[in-house]
Every structure is written in structure tokens, then in C-alpha cells.
N, C-alpha and C positions, 0 to 999 in steps of 0.2 A: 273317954275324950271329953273335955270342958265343953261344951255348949257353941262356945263364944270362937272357937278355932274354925269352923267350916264357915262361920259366918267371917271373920278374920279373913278365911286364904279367896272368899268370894269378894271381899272387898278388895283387895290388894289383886285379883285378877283383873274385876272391874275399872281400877286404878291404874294398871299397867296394860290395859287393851290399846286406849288410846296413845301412849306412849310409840305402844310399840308399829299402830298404825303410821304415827304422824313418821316415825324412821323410814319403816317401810316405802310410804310415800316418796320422802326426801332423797330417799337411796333410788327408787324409781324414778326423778327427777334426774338426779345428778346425771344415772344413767342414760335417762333422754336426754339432756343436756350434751353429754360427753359425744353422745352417739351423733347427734344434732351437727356439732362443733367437729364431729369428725368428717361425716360427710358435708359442713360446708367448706371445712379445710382442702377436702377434696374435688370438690366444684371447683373452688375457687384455683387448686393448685390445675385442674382440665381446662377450665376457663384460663390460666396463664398461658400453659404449651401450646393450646391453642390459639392465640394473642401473639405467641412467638412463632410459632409456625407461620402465620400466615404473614408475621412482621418479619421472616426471614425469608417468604414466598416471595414478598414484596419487594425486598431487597434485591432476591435474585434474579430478578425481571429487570432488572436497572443495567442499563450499559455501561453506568460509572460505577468505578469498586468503593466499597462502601466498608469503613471499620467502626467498629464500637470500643471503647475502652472504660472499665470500669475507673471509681474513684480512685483505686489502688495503680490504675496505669496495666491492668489485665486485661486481655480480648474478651469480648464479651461474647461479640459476633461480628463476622467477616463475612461478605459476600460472593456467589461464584464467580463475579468478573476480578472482583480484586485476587482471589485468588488464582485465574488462571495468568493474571500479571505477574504473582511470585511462584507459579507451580507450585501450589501449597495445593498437597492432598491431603494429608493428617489433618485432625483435629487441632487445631492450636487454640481453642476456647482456653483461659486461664492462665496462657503465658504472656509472659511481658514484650513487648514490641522488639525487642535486641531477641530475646530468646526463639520466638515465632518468623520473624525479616530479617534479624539482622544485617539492621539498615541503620545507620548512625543518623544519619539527615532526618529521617520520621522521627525518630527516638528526640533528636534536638527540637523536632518541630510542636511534637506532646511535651514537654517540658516548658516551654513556651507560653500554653495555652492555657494552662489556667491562671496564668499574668494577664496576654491580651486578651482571654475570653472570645476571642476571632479572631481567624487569618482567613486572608480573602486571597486566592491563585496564588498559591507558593510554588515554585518551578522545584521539580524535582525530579534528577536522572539516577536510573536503574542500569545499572555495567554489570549485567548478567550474561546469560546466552543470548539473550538480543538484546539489548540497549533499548528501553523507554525511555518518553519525555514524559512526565506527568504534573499535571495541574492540580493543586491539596489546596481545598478549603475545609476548614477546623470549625466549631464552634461548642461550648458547652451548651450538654443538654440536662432535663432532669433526671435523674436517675431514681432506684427503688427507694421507698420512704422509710427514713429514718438515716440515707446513706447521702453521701454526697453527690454530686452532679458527674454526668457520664461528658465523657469525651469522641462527638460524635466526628469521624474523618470522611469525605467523599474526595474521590480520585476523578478525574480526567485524561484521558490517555489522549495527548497530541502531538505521540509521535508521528503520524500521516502529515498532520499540518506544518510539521516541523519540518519534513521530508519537502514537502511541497513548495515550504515559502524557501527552503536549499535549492530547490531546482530552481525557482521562479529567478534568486539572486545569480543563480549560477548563468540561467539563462540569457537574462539581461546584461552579464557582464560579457557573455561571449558575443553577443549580437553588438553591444557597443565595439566591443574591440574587432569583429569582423568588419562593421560599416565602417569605426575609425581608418583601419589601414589603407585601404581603397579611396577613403576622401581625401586624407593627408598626403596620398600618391598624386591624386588630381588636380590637389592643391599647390601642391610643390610643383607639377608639372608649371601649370598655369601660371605663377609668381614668374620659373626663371622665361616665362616666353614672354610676360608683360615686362620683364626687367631687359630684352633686349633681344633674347635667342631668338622671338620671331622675323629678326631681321637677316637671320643666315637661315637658307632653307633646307639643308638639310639637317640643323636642330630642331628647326619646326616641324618639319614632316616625323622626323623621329619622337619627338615629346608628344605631337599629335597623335601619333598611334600608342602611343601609353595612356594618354588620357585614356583612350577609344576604348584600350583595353581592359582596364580595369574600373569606367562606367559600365561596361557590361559584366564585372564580374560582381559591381554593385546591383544591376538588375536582377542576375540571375538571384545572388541570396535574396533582395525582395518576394521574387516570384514563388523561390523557395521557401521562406518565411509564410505566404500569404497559403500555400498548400498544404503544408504540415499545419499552419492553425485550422483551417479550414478543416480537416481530416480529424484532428483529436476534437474539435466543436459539435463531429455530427455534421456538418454542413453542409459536405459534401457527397452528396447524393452519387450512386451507381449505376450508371444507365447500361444494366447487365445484360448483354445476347449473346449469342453461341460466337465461338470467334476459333479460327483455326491458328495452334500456335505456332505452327513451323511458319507460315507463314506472319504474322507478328512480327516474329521474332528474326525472320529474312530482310523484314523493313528495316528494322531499326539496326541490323548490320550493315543495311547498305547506306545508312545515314551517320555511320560511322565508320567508314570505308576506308576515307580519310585521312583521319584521325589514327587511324590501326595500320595506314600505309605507311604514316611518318613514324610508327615505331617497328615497323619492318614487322606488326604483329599477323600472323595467318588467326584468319577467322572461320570457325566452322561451324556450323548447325546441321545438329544432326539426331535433331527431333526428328520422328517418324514424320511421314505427310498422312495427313486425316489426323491429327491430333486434336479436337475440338473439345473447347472447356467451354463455362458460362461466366464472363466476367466484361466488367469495364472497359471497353477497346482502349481507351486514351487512356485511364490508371496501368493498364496492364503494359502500354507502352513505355512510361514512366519506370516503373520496375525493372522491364527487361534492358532501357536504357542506360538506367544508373546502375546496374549491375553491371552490362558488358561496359560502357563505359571506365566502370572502377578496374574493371581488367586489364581492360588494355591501358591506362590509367600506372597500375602498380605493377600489371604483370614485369615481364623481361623484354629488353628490345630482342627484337627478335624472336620473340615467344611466340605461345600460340595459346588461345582463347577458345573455349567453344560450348556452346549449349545442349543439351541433350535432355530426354528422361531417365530418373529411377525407377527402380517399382514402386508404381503407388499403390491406392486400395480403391477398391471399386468406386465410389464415390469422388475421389481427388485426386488430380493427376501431378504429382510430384516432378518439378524439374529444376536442372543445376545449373549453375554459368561456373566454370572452374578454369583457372589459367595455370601457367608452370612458371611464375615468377617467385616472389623471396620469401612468401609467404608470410602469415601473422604469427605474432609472439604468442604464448600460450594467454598469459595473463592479458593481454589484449582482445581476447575473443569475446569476454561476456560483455564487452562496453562497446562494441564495433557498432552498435545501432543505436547509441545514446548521440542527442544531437550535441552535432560541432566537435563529437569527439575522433580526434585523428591518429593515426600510430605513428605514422612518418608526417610530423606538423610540416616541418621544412620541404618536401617533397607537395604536401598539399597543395600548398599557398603558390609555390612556384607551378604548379597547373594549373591553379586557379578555381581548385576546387570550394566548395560553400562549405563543408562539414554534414549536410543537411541528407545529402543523399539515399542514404542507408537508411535513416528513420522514416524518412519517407518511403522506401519500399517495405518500411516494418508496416506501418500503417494503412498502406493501402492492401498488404495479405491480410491482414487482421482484419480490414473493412469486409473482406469477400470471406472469411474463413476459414483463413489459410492460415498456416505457418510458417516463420521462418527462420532456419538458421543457418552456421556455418562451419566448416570441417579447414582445416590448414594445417598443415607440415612446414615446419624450417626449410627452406632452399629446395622443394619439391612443388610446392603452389597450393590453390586457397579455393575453395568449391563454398558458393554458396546455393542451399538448396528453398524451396517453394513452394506451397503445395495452390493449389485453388480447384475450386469445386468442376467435376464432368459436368453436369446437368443444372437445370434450374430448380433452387434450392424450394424444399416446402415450405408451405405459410409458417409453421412452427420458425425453422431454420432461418428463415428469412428475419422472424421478428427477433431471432438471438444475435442474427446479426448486425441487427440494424442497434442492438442492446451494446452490442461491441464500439459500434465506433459512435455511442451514443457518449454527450460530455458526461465525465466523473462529476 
């Protein structure tokens, strides 16, 4: 072997040492590198889920329903109150708003928005299994970089308020048209006696006693009015002590005696004696009144009225006022304690009932915490039942009920 060959393969070792370090190196680089870039990809993809976790935590804690939609018009993320608005349990991340709601009115409402960039209270009803009102305000937000702008939606539900300002109109319009009739009667009376009838007196005496009568049918809905506000405000306080109901309940038949004569109605009470609750002596009159009252009231001429107890539960003592008159329609029973509302209007007015009655004894069971409802047959008669507390209630009990007839 030439001399020059072992010094040759030492030079060309020597010459390929550091080659082969500088790779080495660079390959251990890359590798750090890759390794590096993996685990920040993965921070960064932990750091995201966690970023949306708690941006979906956040969300869920919200009482308005909240939607996200990508630039594409896909869910991104929906909240648990929007969701319990459409019964959505599935996952619907990645479907389009018709696909996931199919709801035409949202679907117009996102098309819309990346024109005006904002809607402010857009009224939007839901004809599902229960009927929402809801308030949509829209507006783009930024979405992930590189992509376009998300479409953020919050919801409002005011269906209650809706509810509310329907009673409020409803209510105002029957309280006008109760006070109208009764003024327009007193009015009319009073024109024909200034135009001459008080010069014949037996027009006068008779128009006289129609004024008379229906001023005090306009008193009584005031007074009725000023108790039922009083009651749903909280306001009116229960000055609660033991009270015996046969007895109660014997007063207020014999103050209605009367009244139950000129319908040829037999009245009967036949509550135990020693029946002794804890409740309001003057509310608890109030109730037993407009209860027998409405009996003898709707019953039959010639009927018969009477009070009694059911079995109640150790705590409440359950009692009925039930007559054998024409009884209520079926579909008229769940409204019987809504105010002003009447079954037989024409029948009302000609006694000269308010409408008011019934609500008011809802109200004042519910102030003591009671219940109340009612039982009726076609042409067999109409039992309404009561409950109110045996004894005086605990501090607990006391303060849920004072939470009851405390204002919404």
C-alpha cells in the first residue's frame, strides 16, 4: 500500500468530521425545533379550549340566549338559555341556522347583518310548544385571524312582559268599560229628570232609585278595585288570630239572609263547631262572603247553598261553599278567578256584580297559604273549595308567605 493512502483516508476523515457534526447538529436543531413548535402548538391549542371553556362558562351564566355564527353563516357556539328556548339538546356547532332552528325570521335576520353590521331589538316570535316574544340584537364581531368577522346574536325573552303589558291593556279596558256603564246609567238618569221628569214624582222617585243604585254599584267596584290592588302590592297586611269558622261563617249567612230569602235559597252551615283556623277575621270574611254570595247569586231559585269541610291535612283545614244551581262550563273553570272575567256576563251585570270577587278570594287564600279551587258539573251545581292554615304559621312559613303576596 503507497504511503500517501492512510494519510489520504486521515485527511478526508478529518475533512468529513466536521461535515458530518455541522448535520448532526442541524438535524438536532430541526428536531428541537419541531419538538419546540409541537408543544407550542399544543399550549397554544390548551390555552384555546381553555379560552372557550370558560368563554362558553361565561356565556352560560347569561340569562339571554347567546348565538355565534361563523363567517360561513355556521354555529360556532350557542348558549344554555338559547338553548332551552329552542329545546335544542344535540350538538348543532357547524350547522347552518335553517338546519339547527329552522327559523326563517333569524335566518332573514343573519343575512341582513353583514349589510347593516347592527340590529338593535328586533322583535321575534317563536310558534312552538309555547309561544315566545323575543328581543335579537345582532352585531359583527372579530372572528379567528386570517378569516372573516363572526356574527355575534343575543336573545331576550319578553315573553312575561308581553304577558304583563296584555293584562295591564286588558285590565284598563275592563275597568273603563265597568265605570263607563254605571256613569252613563247616572248620566242618562240625571239629563231625563233635569229635562222635566223631576216634575212628575213618581219618575223622580223611580230614576232616583236607579241613580242610588248603580252609584253604589260604582262604589262597590272602587272599593273592589282598591283591595285587589292593595293584595297583589303586598300592602295589605294580615292581622292573623285563631278565629272559629262555623262561627265566621254563621255571620256572614245571617248578613246574607236576605238576599237568599228573595231567592227562596235554603242556607246551610255545616261546619263542625270548634273548627278554629289562624287567619285574618275581616279577609276571611271577605272570602266566605263572595263565595256564599256568588251562590246564592248563580245558584237556582230555590236552591240550596251550604258550607261544610273536606278532609284536610293536619296543618290546613280545607272547606267548600257548593250550591245545586246550572253549574260552570268546563272551559270556563280555569278563568273563574281571572279579574272581570264572567261566564253568564248578562246575568252578572243585571245583579250588579263587579267581576272582582273571585280574584279577590284568590288572593287573599294565597296571602294566608291557602289554595284555591273549584269542582262543577252541568245542571248538578259548583263546589268551590279553600284551604287556610290550623295554627299559627312558623317564622320560616310566615316569611314565604309574606314572599307570596309580596309585589312581582
Amino acid at each position: 500500500m503507497p504511503p500517501w493512502i492512510p494519510f489520504a483516508v486521515a485527511l478526508l476523515a478529518a475533512l468529513a468530521w466536521p461535515v458530518w457534526l455541522i448535520r448532526r447538529q442541524r438535524a438536532e436543531r430541526a428536531a428541537l425545533e419541531r419538538r419546540f413548535a409541537g408543544q407550542l402548538s399544543q399550549q397554544q391549542d390548551q390555552f384555546h379550549t381553555r379560552m372557550q371553556a370558560r368563554q362558553q362558562a361565561l356565556f352560560n351564566g347569561m340569562i339571554e340566549g347567546v348565538l355565534l355564527l361563523d363567517q360561513e353563516g355556521r354555529v360556532r357556539m350557542v348558549n344554555e338559555s338559547l338553548g332551552k328556548y329552542f329545546d335544542i339538546a344535540a350538538d348543532i356547532r357547524g350547522q347552518t341556522i335553517m338546519e339547527a332552528f329552522r327559523w326563517h325570521e333569524l335566518a332573514a335576520l343573519a343575512a341582513r347583518l353583514p349589510v347593516e353590521r347592527k340590529i338593535w331589538e328586533a322583535e321575534l316570535v317563536i310558534n312552538r310548544a309555547t309561544q315566545r316574544c323575543l328581543i335579537v340584537s345582532a352585531s359583527l364581531v372579530e372572528g379567528r385571524a386570517g378569516a372573516g368577522p363572526d356574527s355575534l346574536f343575543v336573545f331576550r325573552d319578553v315573553t312575561r312582559l308581553k304577558e304583563l303589558e296584555n293584562i295591564r291593556k286588558e285590565f284598563v279596558g275592563n275597568v273603563s268599560h265597568e265605570l263607563r256603564t254605571p256613569l252613563s246609567l247616572i248620566k242618562g238618569f240625571a239629563e231625563t229628570l233635569l229635562d222635566g221628569a223631576k216634575d212628575d214624582p213618581v219618575q223622580c222617585a223611580r230614576f232616583l232609585q236607579k241613580i242610588d243604585k248603580h252609584s253604589d254599584r260604582l262604589l262597590f267596584l272602587i272599593e273592589d278595585l282598591l283591595v285587589i290592588s292593595r293584595l297583589e302590592s303586598g300592602h295589605a297586611a294580615l292581622n292573623t288570630q285563631s278565629i272559629d269558622l262555623r262561627e265566621a261563617a254563621q255571620r256572614v249567612m245571617d248578613d246574607l239572609g236576605t238576599r237568599a230569602a228573595g231567592r227562596q235559597t235554603h242556607l246551610e252551615n255545616k261546619i263542625p263547631a270548634g273548627t278554629v283556623i289562624w287567619a285574618d277575621a275581616d279577609r276571611l270574611q271577605q272570602v266566605l262572603f263572595n263565595l256564599i254570595e256568588n251562590a246564592i247569586k248563580y245558584g237556582r231559585n230555590e236552591g240550596r247553598v251550604a258550607i261544610g269541610l273536606a278532609e284536610g291535612k293536619p296543618d290546613k283545614v280545607e272547606a267548600f261553599v257548593e250550591d245545586d244551581g246550572p253549574g260552570i262550563p268546563s272551559e270556563a273553570i280555569p278563568r273563574v278567578f281571572e279579574r272581570f272575567y264572567r261566564v253568564d256576563r248578562a246575568r252578572s251585570r243585571e245583579s250588579g256584580g263587579t267581576g272582582l270577587g273571585l280574584a279577590i278570594v284568590k288572593h287573599i287564600v294565597q296571602a294566608h297559604g291557602g289554595e284555591v279551587w273549584v269542582e262543577s258539573v252541568l245542571q248538578k251545581g259548583t263546589r268551590f273549595h279553600f284551604t287556610v292554615p290550623r295554627h299559627a304559621p312558623s317564622a320560616q312559613s310566615a316569611r314565604e308567605s309574606n314572599e307570596r303576596i309580596a309585589p312581582a
